[in-house]
VOGU-3710 file (C-alpha; in Angstrom, 3 decimals, decimal comma):
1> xxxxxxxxxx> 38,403/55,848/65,416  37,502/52,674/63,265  41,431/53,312/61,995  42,967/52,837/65,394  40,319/50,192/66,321  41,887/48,234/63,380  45,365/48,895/64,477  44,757/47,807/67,957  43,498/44,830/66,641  46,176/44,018/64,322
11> xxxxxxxxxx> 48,555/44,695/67,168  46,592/42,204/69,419  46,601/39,579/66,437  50,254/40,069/65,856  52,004/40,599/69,209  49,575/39,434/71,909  47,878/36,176/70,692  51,540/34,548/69,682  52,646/35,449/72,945  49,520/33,906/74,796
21> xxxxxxxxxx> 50,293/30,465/72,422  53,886/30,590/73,554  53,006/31,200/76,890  51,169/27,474/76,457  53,211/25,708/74,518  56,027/26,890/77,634  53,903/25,808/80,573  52,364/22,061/78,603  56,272/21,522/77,735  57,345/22,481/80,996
31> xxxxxxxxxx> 54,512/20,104/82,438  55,127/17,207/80,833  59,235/17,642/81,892  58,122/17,797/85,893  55,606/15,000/85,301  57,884/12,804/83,954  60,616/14,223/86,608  58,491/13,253/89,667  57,801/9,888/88,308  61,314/9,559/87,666
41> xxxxxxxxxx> 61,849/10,426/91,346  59,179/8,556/92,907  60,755/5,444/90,967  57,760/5,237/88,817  59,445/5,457/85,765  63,487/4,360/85,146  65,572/6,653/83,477  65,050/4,564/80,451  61,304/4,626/80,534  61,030/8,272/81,257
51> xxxxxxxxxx> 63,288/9,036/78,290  61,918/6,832/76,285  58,337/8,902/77,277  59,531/11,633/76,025  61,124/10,190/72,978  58,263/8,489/72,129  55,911/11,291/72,282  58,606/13,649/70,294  59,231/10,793/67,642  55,439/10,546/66,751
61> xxxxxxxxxx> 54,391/14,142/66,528  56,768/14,549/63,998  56,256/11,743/62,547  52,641/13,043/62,004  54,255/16,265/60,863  56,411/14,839/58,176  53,480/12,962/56,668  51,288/16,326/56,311  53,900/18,089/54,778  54,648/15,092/52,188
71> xxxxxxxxxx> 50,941/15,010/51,870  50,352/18,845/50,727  53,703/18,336/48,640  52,123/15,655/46,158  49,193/18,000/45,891  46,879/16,274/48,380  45,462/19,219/50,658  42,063/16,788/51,707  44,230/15,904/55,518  44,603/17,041/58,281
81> xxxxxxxxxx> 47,128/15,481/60,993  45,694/15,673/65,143  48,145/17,367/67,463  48,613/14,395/70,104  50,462/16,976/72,525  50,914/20,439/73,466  54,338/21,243/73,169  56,425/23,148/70,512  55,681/19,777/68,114  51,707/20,170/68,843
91> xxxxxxxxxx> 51,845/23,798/67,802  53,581/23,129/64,549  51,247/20,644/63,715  48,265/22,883/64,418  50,294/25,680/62,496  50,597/22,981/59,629  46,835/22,297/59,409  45,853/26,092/59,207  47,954/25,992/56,280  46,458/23,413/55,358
101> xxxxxxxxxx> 42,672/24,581/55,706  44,082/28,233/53,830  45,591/26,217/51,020  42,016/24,874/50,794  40,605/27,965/50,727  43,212/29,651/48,381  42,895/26,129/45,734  38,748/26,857/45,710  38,931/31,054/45,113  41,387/30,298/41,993
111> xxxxxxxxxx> 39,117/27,285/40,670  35,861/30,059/41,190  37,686/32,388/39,669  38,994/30,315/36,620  35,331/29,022/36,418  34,265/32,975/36,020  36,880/33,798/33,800  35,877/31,113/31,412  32,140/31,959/31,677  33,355/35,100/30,246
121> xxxxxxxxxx> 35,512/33,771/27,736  32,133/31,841/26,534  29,779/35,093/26,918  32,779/37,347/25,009  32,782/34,840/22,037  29,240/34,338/21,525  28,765/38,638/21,561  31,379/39,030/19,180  29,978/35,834/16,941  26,765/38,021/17,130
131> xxxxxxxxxx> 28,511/41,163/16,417  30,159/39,438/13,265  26,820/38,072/11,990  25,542/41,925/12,270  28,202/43,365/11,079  27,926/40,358/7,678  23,676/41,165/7,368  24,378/44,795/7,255  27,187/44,462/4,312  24,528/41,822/2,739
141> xx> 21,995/44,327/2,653  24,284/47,223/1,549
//
């Protein structure tokens, strides 16, 4: 039971959630289109202004995007970068910081580890120093 509990699960994780986040991403892009149409129709906005809107929005996002990616590429994994919108550009970002935050994660569990491994290397040599000094009293005594 605990088996197809955990397949379900993965199933959910893997085929469902992605689908809900499209599903957003779809409907905030799709938003900000019609908002910026019915401005553009209620003479709100000029055809300039409303595509500069959605240039502008666009432009910075990935902007933002760029600037994390250069970031974790010199080595620096200490940022994170605030999605300023919900469309596809939002979701990369977001998808960008849980790398990010993983990376993080991933960086500490190797320094722990090479922390324990070295702790052994210490522990190893000072046993087999006190094997050796055993080993050189018990031919001494011999």
């Amino acid at each position: 039971m605990q088996a197809l509990t955990g397949s379900m699960t993965a199933i959910y994780d893997d085929r469902i959630v992605p689908l809900k986040q499209l599903k957003q991403v779809s409907d905030a892009y799709g938003l900000n289109v019609v908002d910026t149409t019915h401005q553009l129709r209620a003479h709100k906005l000029d055809w300039q202004q409303a595509s500069a809107r959605i240039d502008s929005a666009i432009r910075r996002n990935l902007r933002d995007a760029t600037d994390l990616v250069a970031s974790v590429a010199r080595g620096d994994v200490s940022t994170t970068v605030e999605a300023r919108s919900n469309d596809e550009v939002g979701t990369l970002i977001d998808a960008l910081n849980a790398m990010v935050v993983r990376l993080r994660g991933v960086i500490g569990e190797a320094n722990a580890a090479a922390e324990n491994v070295a702790a052994g290397s210490q522990q190893l040599s000072a046993s087999s120093e006190q094997v050796s000094q055993g080993a050189t009293e018990q031919a001494a005594s011999t």
